[in-house]
N, C-alpha and C positions, 0 to 999 in steps of 0.2 A: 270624834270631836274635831279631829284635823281637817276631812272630808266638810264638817259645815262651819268650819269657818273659813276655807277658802273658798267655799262654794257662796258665803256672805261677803267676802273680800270681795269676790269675780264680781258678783250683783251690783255692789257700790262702787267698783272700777266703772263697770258701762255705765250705769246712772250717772255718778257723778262726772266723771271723765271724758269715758268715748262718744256717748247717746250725746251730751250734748256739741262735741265737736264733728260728728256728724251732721247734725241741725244746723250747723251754719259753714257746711265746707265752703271755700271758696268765696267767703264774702269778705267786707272789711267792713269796717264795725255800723259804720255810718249805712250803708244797705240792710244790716240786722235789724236796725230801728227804725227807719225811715218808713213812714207809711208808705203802701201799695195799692194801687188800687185794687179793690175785691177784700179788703180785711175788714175785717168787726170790727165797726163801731163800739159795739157795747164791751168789747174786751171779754169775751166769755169762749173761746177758744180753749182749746183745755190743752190743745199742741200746734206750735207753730214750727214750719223748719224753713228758714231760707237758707238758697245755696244760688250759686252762679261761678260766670267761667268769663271767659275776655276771648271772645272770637275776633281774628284781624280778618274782619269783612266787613262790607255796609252793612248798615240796619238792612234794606231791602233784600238782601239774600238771605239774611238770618233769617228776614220772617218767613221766607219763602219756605227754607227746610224747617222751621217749627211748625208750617202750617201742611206739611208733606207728609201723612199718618201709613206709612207701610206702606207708600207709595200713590196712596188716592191723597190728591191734593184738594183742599176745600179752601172757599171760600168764607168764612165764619161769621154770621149775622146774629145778633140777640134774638136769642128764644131757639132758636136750634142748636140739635144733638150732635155730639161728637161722631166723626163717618165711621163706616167700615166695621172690623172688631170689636174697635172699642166702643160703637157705640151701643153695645150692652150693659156698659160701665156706669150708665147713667148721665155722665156730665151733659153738662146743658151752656150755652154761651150766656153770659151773665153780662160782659163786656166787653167791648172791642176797638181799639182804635189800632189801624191798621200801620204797620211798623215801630208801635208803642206798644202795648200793652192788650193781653187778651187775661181773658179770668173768664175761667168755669167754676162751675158749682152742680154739687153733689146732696142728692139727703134722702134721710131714710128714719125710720122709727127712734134708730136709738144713733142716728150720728148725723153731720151736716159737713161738707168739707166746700173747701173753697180752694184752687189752684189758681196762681196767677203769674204771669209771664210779664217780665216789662224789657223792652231792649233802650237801652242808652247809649246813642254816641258817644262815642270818645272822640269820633274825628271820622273822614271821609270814609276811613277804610279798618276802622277797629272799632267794635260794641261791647257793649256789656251784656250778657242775657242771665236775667234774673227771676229765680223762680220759687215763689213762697206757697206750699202749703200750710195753711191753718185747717184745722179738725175740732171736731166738739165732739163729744161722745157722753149717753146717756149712764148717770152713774147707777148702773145695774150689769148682771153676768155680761150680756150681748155686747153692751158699749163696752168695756173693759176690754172685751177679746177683737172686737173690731179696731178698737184702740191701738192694741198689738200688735196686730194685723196692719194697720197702716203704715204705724211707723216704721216696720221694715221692708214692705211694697211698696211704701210713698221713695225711702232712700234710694232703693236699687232704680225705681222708674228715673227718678227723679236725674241719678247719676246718668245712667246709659241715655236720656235724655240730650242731657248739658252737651254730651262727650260728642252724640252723633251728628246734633245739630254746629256743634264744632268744628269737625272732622269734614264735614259731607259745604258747610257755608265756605271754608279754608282751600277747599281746591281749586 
């Protein structure tokens, strides 16, 4: 009896608590809501996470190491694939305006996702880089587990993401 109900406790700690203060590490509130480019319209997203960071660089070096994929540097046009590894991954360029904002998009039987990237001035020499996944997942076994599946490869991407493009624009 002790065993499931802290094993019920631990469930409704991450649900209610961690899961969602993960989904918006590092924003303030007004980024949380704020439309992005690349989000649904129709509000049928079944998970959304924004997160972001404050890099003290230009815009144009941020974009340059977000657009720097394990080293092969691309160039990002609509309708072409992400390079390199990842682009097994599926994503596909959906949008792009260069030193603003990129959004890829993803889809599949039972899910649809959508990443987006926006960097905002703060001033000559500090940004904002902001980066929202929304997910849809088809209500059946596959989207359920794909589901799960994202939200903790969309966090870790998402984190080591924010941190490198930080790190590597800052020097």
């Amino acid at each position: 009896m002790k065993t499931r109900m802290l094993s019920l406790t631990s469930v409704a700690a991450y649900v209610l608590v961690i899961r969602p203060s993960l989904q918006r590490w590092g924003t303030t509130i007004v980024e949380r809501y704020a439309p992005m480019p690349g989000d649904d319209p129709s509000g049928q997203a079944k998970t959304k996470a924004t997160r972001a960071v404050t890099v003290n660089a230009p815009s144009k070096d941020v974009w340059a190491q977000l657009l720097d994929v394990n080293g092969f540097v691309w160039e990002p046009t609509v309708g072409t694939m992400l390079p390199g590894r990842l682009a097994g991954m599926g994503f596909t360029v959906a949008e792009v305006e260069p030193e603003k904002n990129l959004v890829l998009i993803r889809g599949g039987a039972d899910h649809a996702l959508t990443r987006s990237a926006a960097l905002h001035a703060l001033s000559d020499e500090r940004t904002r880089l902001v980066i929202r996944t929304s997910a849809w997942t088809a209500p059946n076994a596959r989207g359920g587990l794909f589901g799960l599946y994202m939200d903790i490869t969309d966090m870790v991407a998402t984190f080591r993401l924010l941190l490198l493009v930080k790190r590597r624009s800052e020097r």
